[in-house]
FILUMMI-483021 format. One line per 3 residues: their letters; for each residue x, y, z of N, C-alpha, C. Coordinates in Angstrom, 1 decimal, padded with zeros to 4 digits. Last residue first. Layout:
REM residues N
a	X/Y/Z/X/Y/Z/X/Y/Z | ...
This chain:
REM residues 213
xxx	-015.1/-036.5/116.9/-015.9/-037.9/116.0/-017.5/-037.9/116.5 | -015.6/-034.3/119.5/-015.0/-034.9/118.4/-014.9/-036.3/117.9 | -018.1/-033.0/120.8/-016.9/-034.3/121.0/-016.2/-034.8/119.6
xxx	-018.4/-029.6/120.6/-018.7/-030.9/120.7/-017.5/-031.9/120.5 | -018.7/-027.2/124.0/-018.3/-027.7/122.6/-018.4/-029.3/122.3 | -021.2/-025.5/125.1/-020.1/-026.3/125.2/-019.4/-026.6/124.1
xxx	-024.5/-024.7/123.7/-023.2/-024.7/124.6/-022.5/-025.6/124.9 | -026.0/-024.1/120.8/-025.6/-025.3/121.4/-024.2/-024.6/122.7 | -027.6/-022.7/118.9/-026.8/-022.0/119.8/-026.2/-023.0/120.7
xxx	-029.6/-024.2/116.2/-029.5/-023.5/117.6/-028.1/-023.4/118.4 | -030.1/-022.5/113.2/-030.0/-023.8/113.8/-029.6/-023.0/115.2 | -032.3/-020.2/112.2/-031.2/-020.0/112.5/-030.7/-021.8/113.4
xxx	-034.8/-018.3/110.9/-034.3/-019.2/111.3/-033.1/-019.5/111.2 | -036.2/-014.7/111.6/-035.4/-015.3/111.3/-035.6/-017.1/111.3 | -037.8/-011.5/111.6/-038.0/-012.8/111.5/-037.0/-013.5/111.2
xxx	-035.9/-008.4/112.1/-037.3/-009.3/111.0/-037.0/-010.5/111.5 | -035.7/-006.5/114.7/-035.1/-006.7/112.7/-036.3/-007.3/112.3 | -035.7/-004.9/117.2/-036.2/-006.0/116.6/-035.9/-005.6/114.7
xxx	-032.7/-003.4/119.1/-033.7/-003.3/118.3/-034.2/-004.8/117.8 | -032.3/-002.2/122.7/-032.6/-003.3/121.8/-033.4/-003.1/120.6 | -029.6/-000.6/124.3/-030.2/-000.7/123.6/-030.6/-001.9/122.7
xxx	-027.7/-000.7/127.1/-028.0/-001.4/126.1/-029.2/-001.4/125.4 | -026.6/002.1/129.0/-026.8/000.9/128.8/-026.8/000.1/127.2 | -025.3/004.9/129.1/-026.7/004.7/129.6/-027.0/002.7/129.6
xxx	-023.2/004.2/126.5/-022.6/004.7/128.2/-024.3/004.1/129.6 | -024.6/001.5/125.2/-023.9/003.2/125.2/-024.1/003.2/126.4 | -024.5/-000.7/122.7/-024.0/-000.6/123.8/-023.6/000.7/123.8
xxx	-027.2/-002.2/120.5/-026.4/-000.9/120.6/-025.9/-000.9/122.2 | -028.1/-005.3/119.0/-028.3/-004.3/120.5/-027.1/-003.1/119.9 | -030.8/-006.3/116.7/-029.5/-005.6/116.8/-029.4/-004.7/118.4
xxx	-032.3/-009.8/116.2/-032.3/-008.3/117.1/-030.8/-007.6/117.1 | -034.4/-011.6/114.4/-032.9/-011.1/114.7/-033.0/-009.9/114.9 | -036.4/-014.0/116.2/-036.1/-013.1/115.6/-034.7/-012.5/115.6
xxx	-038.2/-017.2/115.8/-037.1/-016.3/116.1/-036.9/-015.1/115.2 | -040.6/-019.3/117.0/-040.4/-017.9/116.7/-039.1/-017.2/117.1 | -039.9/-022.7/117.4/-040.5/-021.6/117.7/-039.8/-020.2/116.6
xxx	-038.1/-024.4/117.5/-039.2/-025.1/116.7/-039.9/-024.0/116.8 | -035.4/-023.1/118.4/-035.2/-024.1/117.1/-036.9/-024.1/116.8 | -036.6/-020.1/120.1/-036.4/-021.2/120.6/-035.9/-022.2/118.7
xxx	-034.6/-016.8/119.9/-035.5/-017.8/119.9/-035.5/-019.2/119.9 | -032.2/-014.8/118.1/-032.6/-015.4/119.1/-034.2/-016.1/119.1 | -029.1/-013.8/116.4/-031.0/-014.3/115.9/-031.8/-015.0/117.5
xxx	-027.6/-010.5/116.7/-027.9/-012.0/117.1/-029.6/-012.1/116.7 | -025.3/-008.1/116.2/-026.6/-009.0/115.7/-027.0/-010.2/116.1 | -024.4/-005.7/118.3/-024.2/-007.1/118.3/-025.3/-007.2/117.4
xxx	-022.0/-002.6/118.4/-022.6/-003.5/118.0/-023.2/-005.2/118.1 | -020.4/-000.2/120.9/-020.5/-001.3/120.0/-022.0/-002.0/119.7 | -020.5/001.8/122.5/-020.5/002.0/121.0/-020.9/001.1/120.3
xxx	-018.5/-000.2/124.8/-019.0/001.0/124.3/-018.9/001.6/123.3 | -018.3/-003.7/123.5/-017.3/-002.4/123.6/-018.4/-001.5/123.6 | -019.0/-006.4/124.7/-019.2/-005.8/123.4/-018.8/-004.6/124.0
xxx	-018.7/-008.5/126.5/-018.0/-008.0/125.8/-018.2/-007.1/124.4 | -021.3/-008.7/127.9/-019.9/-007.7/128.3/-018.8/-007.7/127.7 | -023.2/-010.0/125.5/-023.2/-008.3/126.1/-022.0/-007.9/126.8
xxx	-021.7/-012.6/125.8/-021.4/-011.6/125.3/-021.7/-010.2/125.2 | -022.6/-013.0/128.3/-021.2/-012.9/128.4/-020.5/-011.8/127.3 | -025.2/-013.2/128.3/-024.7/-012.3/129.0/-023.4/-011.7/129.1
xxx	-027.2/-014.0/125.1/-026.4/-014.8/126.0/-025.3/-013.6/126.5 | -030.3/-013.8/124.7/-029.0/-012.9/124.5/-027.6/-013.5/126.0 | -032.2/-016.6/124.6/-032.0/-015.2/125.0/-030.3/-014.6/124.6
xxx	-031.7/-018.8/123.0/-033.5/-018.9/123.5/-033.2/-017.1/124.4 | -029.9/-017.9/119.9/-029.9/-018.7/121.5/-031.7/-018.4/122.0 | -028.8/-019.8/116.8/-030.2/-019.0/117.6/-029.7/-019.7/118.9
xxx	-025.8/-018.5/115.2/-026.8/-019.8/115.7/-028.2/-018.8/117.0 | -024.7/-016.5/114.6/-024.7/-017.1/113.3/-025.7/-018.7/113.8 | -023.7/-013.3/115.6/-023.6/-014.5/116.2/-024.7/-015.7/115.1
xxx	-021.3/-010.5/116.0/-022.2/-011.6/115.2/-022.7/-012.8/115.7 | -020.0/-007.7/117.1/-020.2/-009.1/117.7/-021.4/-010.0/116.9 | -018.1/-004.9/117.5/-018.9/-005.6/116.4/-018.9/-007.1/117.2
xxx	-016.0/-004.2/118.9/-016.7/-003.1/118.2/-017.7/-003.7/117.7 | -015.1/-005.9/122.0/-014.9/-005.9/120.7/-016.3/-004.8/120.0 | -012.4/-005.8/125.0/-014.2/-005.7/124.2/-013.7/-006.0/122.5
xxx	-011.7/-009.7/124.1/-012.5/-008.3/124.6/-012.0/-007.4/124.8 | -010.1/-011.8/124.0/-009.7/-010.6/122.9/-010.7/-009.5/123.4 | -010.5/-013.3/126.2/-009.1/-012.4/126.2/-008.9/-011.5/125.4
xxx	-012.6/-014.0/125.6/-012.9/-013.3/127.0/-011.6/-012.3/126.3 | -014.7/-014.6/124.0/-013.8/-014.6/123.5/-013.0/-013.9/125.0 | -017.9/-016.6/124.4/-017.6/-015.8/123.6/-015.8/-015.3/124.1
xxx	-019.6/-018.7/125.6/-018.8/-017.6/126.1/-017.8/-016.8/125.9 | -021.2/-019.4/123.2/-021.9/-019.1/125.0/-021.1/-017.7/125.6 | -019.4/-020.7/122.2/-019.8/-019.3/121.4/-020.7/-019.1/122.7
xxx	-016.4/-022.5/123.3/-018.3/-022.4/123.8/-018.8/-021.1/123.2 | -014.3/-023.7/120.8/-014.6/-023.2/122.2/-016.5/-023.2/122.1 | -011.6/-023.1/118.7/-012.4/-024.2/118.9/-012.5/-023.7/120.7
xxx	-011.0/-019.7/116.5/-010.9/-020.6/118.4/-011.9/-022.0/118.1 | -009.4/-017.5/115.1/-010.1/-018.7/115.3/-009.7/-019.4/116.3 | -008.6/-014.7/112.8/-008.4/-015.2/113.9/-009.4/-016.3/114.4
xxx	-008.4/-013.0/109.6/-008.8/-014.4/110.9/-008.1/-014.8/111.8 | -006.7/-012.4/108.2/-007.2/-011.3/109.3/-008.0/-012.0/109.8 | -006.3/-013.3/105.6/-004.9/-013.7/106.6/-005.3/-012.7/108.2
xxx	-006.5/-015.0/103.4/-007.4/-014.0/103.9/-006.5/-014.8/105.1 | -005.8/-016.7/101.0/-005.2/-015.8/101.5/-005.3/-014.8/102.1 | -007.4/-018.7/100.1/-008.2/-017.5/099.7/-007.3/-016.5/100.0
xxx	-006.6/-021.0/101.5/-006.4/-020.8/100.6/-006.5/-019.9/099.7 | -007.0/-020.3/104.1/-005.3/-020.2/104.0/-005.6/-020.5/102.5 | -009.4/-020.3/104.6/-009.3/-018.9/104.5/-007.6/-019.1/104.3
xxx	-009.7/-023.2/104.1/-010.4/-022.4/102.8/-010.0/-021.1/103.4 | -008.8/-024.1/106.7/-008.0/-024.7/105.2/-008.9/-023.7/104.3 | -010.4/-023.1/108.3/-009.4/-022.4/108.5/-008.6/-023.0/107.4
xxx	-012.6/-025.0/107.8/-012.3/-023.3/107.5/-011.2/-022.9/107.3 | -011.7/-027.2/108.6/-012.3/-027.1/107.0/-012.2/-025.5/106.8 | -011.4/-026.3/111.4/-010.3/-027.0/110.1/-010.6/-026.8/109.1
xxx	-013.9/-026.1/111.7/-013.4/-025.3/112.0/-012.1/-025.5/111.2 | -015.3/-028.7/111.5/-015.4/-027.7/111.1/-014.3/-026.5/110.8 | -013.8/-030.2/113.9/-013.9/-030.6/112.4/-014.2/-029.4/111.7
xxx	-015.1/-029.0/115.9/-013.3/-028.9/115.6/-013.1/-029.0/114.0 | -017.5/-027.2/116.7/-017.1/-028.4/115.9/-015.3/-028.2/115.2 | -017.6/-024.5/117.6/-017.6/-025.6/118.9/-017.3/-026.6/118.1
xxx	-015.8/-021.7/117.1/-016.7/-022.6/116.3/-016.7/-023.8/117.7 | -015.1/-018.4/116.5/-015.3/-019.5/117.7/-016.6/-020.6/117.0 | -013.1/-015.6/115.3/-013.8/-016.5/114.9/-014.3/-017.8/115.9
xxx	-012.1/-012.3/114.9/-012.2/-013.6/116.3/-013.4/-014.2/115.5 | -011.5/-009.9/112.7/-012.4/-011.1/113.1/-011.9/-012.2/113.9 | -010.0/-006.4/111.6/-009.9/-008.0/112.3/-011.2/-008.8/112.8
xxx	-011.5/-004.5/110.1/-009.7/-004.9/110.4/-009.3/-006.3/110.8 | -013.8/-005.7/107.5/-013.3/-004.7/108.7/-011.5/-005.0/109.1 | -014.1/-006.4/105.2/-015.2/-005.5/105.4/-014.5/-004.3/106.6
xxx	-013.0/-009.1/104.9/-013.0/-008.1/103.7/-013.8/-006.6/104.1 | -014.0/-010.3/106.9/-012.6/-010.2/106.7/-012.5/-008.9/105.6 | -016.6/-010.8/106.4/-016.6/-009.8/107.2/-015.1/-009.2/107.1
xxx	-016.5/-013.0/104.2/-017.0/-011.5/104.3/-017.1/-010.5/104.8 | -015.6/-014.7/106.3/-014.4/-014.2/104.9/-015.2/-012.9/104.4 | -017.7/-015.6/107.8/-015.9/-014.7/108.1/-015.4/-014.1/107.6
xxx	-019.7/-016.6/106.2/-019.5/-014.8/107.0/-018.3/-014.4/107.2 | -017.6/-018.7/105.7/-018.4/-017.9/105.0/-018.8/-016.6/105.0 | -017.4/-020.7/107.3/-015.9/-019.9/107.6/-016.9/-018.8/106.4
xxx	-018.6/-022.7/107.9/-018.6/-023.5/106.8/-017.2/-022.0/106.7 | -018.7/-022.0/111.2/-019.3/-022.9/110.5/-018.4/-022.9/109.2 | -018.2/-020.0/113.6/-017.5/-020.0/112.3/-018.1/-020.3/110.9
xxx	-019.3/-019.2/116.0/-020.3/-020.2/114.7/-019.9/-019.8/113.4 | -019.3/-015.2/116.5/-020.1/-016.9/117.0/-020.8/-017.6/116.0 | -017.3/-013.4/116.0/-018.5/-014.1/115.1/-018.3/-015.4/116.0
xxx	-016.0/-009.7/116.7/-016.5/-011.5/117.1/-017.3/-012.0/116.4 | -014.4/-007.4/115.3/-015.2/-008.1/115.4/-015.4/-009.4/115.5 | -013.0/-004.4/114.9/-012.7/-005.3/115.6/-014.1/-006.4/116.0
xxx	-012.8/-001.6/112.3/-013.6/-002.3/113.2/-012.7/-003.7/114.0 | -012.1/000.0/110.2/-011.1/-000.1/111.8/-011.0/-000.7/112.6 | -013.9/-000.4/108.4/-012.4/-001.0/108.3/-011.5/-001.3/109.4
xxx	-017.0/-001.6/109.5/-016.1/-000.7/109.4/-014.8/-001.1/109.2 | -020.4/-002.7/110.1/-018.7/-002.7/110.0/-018.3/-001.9/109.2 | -023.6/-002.6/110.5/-022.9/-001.6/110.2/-020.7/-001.5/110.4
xxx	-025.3/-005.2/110.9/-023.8/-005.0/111.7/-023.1/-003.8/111.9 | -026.4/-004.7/108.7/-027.1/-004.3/110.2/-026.3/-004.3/111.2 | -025.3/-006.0/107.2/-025.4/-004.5/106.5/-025.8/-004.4/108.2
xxx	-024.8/-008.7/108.1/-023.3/-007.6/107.8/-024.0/-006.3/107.6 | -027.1/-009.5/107.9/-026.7/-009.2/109.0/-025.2/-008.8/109.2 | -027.6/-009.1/104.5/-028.4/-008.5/106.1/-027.7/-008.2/107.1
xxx	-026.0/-011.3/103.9/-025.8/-009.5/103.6/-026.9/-009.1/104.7 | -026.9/-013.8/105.4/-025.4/-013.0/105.4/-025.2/-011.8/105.4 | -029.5/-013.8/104.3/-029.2/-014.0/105.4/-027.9/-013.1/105.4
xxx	-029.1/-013.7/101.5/-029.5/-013.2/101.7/-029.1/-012.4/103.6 | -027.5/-016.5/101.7/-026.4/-015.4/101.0/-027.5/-014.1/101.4 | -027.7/-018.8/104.1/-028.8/-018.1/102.4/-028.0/-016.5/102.6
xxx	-025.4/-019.9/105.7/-026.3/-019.2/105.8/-026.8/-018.8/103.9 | -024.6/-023.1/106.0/-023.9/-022.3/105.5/-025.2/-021.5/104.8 | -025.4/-025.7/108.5/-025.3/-025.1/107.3/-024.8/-024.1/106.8
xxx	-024.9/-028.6/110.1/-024.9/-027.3/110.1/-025.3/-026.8/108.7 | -023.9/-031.4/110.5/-025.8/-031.1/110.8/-026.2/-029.3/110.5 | -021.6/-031.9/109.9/-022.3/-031.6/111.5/-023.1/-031.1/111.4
xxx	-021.4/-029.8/106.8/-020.8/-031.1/107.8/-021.9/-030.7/108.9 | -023.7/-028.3/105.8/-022.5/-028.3/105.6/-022.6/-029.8/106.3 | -026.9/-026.9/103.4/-026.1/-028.4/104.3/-024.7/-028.3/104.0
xxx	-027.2/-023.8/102.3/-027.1/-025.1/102.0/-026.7/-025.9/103.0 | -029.9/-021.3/101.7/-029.1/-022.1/102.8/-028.6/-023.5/102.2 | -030.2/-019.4/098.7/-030.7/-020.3/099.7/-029.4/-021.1/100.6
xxx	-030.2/-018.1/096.3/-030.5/-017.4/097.5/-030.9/-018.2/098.3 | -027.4/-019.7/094.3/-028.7/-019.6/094.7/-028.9/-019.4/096.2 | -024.7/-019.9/094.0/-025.3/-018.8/093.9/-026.8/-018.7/093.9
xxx	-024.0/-023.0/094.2/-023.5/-021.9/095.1/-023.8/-020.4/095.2 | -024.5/-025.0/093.0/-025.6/-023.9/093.5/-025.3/-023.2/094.6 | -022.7/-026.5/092.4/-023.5/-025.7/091.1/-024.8/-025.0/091.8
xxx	-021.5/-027.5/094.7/-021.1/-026.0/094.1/-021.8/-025.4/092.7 | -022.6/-029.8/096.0/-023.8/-028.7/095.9/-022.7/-027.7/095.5 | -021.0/-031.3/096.0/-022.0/-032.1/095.7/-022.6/-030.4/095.3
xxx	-018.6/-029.9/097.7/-018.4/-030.3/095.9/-019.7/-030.6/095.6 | -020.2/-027.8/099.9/-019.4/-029.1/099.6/-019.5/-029.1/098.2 | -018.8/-024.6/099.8/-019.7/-025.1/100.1/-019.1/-026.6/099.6
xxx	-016.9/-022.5/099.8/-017.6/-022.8/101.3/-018.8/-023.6/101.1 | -016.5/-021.7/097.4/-014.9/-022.6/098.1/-015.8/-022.9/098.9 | -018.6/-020.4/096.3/-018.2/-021.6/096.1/-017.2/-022.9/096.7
xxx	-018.0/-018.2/096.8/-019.3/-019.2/097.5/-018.8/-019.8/097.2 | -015.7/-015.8/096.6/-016.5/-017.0/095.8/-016.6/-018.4/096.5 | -016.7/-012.6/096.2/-016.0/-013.4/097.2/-016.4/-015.0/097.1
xxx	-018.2/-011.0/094.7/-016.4/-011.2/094.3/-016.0/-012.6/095.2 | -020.8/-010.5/095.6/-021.0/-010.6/094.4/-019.0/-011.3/093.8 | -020.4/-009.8/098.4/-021.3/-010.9/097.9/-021.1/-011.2/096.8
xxx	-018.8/-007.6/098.4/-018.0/-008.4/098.6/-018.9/-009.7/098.3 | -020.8/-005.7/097.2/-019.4/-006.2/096.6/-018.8/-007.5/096.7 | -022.6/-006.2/099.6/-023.1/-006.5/097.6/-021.9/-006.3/097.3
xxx	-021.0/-003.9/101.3/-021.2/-005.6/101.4/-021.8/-006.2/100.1 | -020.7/-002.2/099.3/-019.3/-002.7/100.0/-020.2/-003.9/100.2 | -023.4/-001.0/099.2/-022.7/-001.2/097.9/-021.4/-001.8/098.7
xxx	-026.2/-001.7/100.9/-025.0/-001.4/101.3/-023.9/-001.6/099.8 | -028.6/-003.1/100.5/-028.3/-001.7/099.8/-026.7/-001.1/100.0 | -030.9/-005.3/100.8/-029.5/-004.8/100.8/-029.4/-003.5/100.5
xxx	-033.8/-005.8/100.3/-033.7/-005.1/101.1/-032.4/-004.5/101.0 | -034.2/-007.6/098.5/-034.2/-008.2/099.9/-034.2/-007.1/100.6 | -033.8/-006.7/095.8/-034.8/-007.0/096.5/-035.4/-006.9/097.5
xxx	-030.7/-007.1/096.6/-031.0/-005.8/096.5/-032.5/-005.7/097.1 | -030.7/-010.5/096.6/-030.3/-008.9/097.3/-030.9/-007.5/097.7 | -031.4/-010.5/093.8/-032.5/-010.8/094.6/-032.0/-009.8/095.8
xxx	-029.6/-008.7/092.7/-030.4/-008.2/091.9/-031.4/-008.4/093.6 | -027.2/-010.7/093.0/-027.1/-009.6/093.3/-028.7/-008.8/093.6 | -028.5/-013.2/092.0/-028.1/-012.9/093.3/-028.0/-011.6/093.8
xxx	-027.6/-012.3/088.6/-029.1/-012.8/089.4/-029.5/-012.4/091.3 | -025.2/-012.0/089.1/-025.6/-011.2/089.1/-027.5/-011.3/089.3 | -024.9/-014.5/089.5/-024.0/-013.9/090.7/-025.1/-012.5/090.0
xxx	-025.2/-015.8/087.1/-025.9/-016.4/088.3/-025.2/-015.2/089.5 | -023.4/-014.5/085.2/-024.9/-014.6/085.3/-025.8/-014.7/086.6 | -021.0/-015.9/085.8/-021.5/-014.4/085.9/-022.6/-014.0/086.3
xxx	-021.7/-018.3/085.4/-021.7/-018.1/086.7/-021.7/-016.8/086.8 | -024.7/-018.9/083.2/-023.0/-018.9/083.5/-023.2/-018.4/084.6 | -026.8/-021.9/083.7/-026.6/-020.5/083.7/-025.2/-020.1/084.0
């Protein structure tokens, strides 16, 4: 199938899914999957599904992604944390969406491979840490928007304080063999509001960072 084709296919399942946001479906439909995935699997860079990166990780089902950018609700002015760089994928979508992104990946290796595909794309509003997504970004706090791209077994506390009055977090939470779901919090003067999304799976939230090789 040509690749046009196949993007507009995508678009369509999207929509299906639920999407609706016309900016994030832009940036799904322009921003090309392809750089973020290995050479073996780029003829299926536009199928609605998760693919295998390096370190056991993957690079979220394009569905996944617009979801949790549309429920993110970002903004141009925005200022946003993503826990779990990975394959740099969300990044570059969100890059396109708001002012700035803090990126924290615990696999170094990783994180290279990214930061080499957002210097080739010329996406220059990343920002990136090799660190603990546990403890999320202390020095750039608060932030307006906070993502997080691995399942924790609860809402990990560091980042609730950093998320800015007003602000936003999507996180997928629950156990790897169990029931997870992705919950959007709202942070207002009164406290923290929790909403339940839908059902998710999500590889797990690992603290610390890992050893390289």
């Amino acid at each position: 199938m040509p690749l046009r084709a196949q993007k507009i296919k995508l678009i369509m399942d999207l929509r299906r899914g639920g999407v609706s946001d016309r900016r994030v479906l832009e940036v799904i439909e322009t921003l090309p999957r392809e750089a973020f995935v290995p050479e073996s699997f780029r003829d299926r860079a536009y199928e609605n599904t998760a693919l295998p990166i390096a370190d056991g990780q993957t690079i979220s089902q394009p569905q996944t992604v617009a979801f949790m950018t549309q429920a993110l609700e970002v903004g141009p002015r925005l200022k946003v944390l993503e826990i779990g760089t990975g394959s740099g994928y969300q990044a570059a979508v969100l890059s396109r969406l708001c002012r700035r992104v803090y990126s924290v990946e615990r696999y170094r290796a990783l994180l290279k491979e990214a930061e080499a595909r957002f210097a080739a794309l010329g996406i220059s509003n990343i920002t990136t840490r090799h660190g603990d997504g546990h403890k999320g970004w202390v020095e750039q706090a608060p932030f307006d928007r906070i993502i997080v791209t691995a399942a924790a077994p609860q809402v990990p506390p560091a980042l609730v304080d950093q998320l800015a009055e007003g602000g936003v977090m999507v996180i997928p939470v629950g156990e790897e063999a169990g029931e997870q779901r992705l919950l959007r919090l709202r942070r207002t003067a009164e406290g923290v509001a929790e909403e339940d999304l839908i059902h998710t799976k999500f590889v797990p939230l690992v603290p610390g960072v890992a050893r390289d090789g």
